[in-house]
C-alpha positions in Angstrom: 0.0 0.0 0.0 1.3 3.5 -0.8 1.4 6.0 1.4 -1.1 9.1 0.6 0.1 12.7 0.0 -0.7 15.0 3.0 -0.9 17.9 0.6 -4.5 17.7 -0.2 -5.5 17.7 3.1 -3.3 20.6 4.1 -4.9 22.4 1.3 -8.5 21.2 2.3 -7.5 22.4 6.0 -5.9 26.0 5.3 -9.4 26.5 2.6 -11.4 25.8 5.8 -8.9 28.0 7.8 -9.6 30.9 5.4 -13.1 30.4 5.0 -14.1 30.0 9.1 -11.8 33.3 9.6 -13.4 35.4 7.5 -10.7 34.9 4.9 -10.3 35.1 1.2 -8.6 31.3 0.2 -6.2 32.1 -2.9 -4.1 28.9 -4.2 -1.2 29.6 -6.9 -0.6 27.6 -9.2 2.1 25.9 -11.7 0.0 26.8 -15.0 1.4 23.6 -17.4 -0.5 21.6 -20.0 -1.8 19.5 -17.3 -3.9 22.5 -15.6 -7.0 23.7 -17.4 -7.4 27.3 -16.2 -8.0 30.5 -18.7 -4.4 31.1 -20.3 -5.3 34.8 -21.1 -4.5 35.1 -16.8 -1.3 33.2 -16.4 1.5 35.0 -15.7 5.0 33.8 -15.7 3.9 30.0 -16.2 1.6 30.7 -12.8 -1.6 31.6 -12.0 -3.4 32.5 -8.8 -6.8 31.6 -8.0 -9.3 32.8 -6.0 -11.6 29.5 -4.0 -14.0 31.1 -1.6 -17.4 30.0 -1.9 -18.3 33.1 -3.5 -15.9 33.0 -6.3 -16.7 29.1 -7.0 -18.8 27.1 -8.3 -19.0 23.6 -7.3 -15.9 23.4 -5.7 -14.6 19.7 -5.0 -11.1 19.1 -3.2 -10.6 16.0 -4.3 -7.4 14.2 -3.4 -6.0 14.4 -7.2 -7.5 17.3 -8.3 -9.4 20.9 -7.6 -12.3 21.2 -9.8 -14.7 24.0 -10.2 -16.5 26.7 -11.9 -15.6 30.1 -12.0 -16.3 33.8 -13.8 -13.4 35.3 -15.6 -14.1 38.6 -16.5 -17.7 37.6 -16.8 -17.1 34.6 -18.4 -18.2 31.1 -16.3 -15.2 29.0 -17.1 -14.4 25.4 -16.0 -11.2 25.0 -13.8 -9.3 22.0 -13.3 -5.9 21.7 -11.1 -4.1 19.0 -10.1 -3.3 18.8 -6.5 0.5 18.4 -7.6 0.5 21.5 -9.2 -0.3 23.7 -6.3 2.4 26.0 -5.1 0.6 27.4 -2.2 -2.5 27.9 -0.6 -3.0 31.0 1.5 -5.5 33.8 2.9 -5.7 37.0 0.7 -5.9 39.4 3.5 -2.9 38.4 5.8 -0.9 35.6 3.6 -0.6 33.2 5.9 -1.1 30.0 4.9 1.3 26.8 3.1 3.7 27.2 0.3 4.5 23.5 -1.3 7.6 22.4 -3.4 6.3 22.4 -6.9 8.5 19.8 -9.6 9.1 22.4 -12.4 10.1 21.9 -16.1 12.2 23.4 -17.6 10.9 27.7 -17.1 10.9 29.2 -21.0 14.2 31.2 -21.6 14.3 34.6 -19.6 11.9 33.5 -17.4 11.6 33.4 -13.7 9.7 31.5 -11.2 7.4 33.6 -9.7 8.0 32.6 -6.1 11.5 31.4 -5.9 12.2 28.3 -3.3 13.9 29.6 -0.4 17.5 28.7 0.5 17.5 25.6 3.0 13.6 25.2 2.5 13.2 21.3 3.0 10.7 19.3 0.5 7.9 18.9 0.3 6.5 21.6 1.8 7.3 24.9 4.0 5.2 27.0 6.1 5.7 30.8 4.8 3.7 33.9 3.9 2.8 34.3 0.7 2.4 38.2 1.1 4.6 39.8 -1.5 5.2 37.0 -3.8 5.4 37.9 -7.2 2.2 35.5 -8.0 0.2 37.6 -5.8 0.7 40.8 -7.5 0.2 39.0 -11.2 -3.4 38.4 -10.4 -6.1 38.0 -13.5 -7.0 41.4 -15.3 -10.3 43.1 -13.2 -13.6 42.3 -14.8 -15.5 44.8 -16.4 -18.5 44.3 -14.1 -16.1 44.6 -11.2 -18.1 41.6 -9.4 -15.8 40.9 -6.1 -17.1 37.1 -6.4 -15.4 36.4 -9.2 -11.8 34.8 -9.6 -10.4 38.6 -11.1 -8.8 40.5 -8.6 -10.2 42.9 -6.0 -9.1 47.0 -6.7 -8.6 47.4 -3.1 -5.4 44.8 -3.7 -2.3 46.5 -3.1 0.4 45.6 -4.8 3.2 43.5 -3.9 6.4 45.1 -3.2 9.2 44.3 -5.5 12.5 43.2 -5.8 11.8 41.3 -2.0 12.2 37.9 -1.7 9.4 36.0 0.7 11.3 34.8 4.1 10.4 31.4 5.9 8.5 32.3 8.8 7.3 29.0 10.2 4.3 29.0 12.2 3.7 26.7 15.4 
């Protein structure tokens, strides 16, 4: 018998987090042929998503995958991720939350990974805030209809602060 990933049940636990909080749950993603997600809104080979309730539709957290249906700049669009290609889970309005080691191909010439792996972080997985990673600033373009439930960003996001690399905090 194999032994089962933890990572979908950290996810399913940090969404739950989020969402008894108050909380906005955001998951970034490794955007590869694998993930079906609107391409217009990747950025950098990444893409971040936005799972409340609100923004969702039909949202399973399965054990392989994240599946559900979303509005893209007004636009219901089916989203499918598998759990392997999550880099983080986190809450919009503090970034706490999980960041996980992602298996990446080879990035296209010239570019970066949005949210580097820190130095000495130990796979699979590291507790760290995602506030200020580059994936957080590089959400989808704003709807026209502004709807705050949808998986485009908020205006009242601030933007990420650059050239700062995200520090290991770990949380007990």
């Amino acid at each position: 018998m194999s032994e089962l990933s933890t990572k979908p049940y950290l996810i399913r636990a940090i969404h739950q987090w989020c969402t008894d909080s108050g909380y906005t749950p955001y998951i970034a993603v490794l955007a590869d042929d694998t993930v079906r997600v609107p391409r217009e809104f990747v950025k950098n080979g990444e893409i971040v998503l936005n799972i409340s309730p609100l923004a969702t539709n039909r949202l399973q957290l399965g054990n392989d995958s994240i599946e559900f249906q979303a509005r893209f700049g007004g636009v219901a669009r089916e989203v499918f991720v598998p759990v392997e290609k999550v880099i983080a889970v986190y809450a919009r309005e503090n970034g706490q939350g999980m960041a996980f080691e992602v298996a990446r191909g080879a990035a296209p010439a010239g570019v970066e990974p949005a949210v580097p792996a820190p130095a000495g972080a130990r796979p699979p997985m590291a507790l760290v805030p995602v506030r200020g990673a580059a994936t957080s600033a590089d959400l989808a373009a704003e709807s026209s209809n502004g709807d705050q439930a949808s998986n485009n960003p908020p205006d009242d996001t601030p933007p990420a602060p650059r050239g700062e690399r995200p520090k290991l905090t770990r949380i007990k």
